[in-house]
Short mmCIF file of the C-alpha atoms (twelve columns), coordinates in Angstrom:
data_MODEL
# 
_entry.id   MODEL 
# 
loop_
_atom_site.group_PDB 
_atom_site.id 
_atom_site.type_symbol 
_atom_site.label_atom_id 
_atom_site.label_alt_id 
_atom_site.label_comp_id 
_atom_site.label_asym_id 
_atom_site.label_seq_id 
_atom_site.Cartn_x 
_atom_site.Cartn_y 
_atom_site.Cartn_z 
_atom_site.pdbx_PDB_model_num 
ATOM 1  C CA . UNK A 1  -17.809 -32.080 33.236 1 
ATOM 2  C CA . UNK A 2  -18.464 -34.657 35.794 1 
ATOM 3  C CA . UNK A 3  -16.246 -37.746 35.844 1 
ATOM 4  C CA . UNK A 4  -17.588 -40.667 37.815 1 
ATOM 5  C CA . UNK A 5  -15.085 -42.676 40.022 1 
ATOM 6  C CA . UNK A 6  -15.539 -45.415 37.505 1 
ATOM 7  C CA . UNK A 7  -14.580 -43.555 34.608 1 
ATOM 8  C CA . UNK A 8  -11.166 -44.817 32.944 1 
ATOM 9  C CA . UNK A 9  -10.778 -43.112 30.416 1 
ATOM 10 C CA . UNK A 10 -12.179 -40.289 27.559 1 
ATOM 11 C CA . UNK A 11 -13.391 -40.880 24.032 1 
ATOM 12 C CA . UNK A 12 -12.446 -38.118 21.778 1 
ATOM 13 C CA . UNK A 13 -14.524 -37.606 18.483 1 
ATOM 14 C CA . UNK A 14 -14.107 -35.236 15.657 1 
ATOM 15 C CA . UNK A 15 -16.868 -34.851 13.235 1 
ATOM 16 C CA . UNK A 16 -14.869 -34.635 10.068 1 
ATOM 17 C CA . UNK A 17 -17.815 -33.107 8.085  1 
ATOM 18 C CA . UNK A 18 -17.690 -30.220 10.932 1 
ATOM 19 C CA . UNK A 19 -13.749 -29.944 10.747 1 
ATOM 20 C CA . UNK A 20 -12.442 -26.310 8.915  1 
ATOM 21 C CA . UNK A 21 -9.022  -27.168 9.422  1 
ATOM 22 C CA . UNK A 22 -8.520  -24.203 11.573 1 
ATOM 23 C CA . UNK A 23 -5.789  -26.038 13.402 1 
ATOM 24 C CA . UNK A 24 -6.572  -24.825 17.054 1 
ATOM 25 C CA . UNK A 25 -6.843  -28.332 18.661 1 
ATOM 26 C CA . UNK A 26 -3.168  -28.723 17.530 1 
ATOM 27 C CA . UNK A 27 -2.448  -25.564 18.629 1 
ATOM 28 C CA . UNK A 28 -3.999  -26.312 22.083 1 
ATOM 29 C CA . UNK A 29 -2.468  -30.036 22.682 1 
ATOM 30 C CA . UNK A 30 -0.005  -30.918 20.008 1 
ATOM 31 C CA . UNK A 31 0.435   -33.579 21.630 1 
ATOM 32 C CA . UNK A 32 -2.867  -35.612 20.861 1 
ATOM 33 C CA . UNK A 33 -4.389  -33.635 17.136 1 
ATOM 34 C CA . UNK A 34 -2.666  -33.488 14.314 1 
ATOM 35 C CA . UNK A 35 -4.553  -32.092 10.884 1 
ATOM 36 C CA . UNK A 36 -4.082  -34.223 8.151  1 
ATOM 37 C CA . UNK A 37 -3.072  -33.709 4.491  1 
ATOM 38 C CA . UNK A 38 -6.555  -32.813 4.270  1 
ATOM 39 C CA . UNK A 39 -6.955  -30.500 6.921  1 
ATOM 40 C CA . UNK A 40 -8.646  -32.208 9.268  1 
ATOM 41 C CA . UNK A 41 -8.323  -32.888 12.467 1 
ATOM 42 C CA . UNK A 42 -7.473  -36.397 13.990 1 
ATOM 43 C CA . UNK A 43 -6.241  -38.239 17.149 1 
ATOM 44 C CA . UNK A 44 -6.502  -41.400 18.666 1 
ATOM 45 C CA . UNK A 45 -10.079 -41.681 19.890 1 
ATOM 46 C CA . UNK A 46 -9.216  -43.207 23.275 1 
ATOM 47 C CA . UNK A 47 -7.706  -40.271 25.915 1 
ATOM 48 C CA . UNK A 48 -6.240  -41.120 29.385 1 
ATOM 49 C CA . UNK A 49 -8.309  -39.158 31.642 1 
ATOM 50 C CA . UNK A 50 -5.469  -37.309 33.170 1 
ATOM 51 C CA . UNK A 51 -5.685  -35.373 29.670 1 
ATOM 52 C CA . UNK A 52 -9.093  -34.237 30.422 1 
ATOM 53 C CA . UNK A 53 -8.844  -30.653 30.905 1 
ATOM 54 C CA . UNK A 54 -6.807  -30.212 27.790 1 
ATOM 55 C CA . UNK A 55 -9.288  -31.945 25.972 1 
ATOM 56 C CA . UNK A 56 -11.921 -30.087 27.000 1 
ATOM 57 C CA . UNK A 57 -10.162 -27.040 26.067 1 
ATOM 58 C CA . UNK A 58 -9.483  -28.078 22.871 1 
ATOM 59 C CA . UNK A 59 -12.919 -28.636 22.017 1 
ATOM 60 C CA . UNK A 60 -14.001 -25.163 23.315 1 
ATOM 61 C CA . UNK A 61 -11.381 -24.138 21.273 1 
ATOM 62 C CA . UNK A 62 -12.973 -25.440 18.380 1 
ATOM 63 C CA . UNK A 63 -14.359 -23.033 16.365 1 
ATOM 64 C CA . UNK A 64 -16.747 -25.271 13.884 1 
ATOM 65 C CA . UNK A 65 -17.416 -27.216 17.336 1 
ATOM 66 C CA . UNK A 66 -16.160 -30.464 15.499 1 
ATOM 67 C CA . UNK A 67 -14.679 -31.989 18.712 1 
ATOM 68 C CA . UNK A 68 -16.480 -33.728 21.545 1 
ATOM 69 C CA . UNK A 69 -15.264 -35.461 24.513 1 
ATOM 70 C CA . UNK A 70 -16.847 -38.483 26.456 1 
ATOM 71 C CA . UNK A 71 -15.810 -39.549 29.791 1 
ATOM 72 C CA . UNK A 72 -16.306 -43.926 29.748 1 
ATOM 73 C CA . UNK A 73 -16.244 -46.171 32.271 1 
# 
């Protein structure tokens, strides 16, 4: 992905009706998903950028691709 020098920071989404509670986000960076009781995954929507690469590894990680990440200015 391309960050522009304005970017500040990333916008994490997970598309709950996508979510399998598979668990591999978590299991990538603990440190920002968590699955609820539910099973699904959640985080805080709004990512520093320095957490970009992790969060683009978590989504590829995804396997119901229920995780996107967008770079905003």
């Amino acid at each position: 992905m391309t960050v522009s020098k304005d970017a500040q920071y990333a916008v994490v989404t997970v598309d709950s009706s996508l979510c399998q509670g598979h668990g591999e986000c978590e299991r990538v960076t603990p440190d920002v998903f968590s699955l609820s009781d539910e099973l699904t995954a959640q985080c805080a929507p709004r990512q520093p950028l320095s957490l970009l690469d992790v969060l683009e590894h978590a989504c590829s990680a995804c396997p119901a691709g229920a995780i996107s990440v967008e770079v905003r200015p």
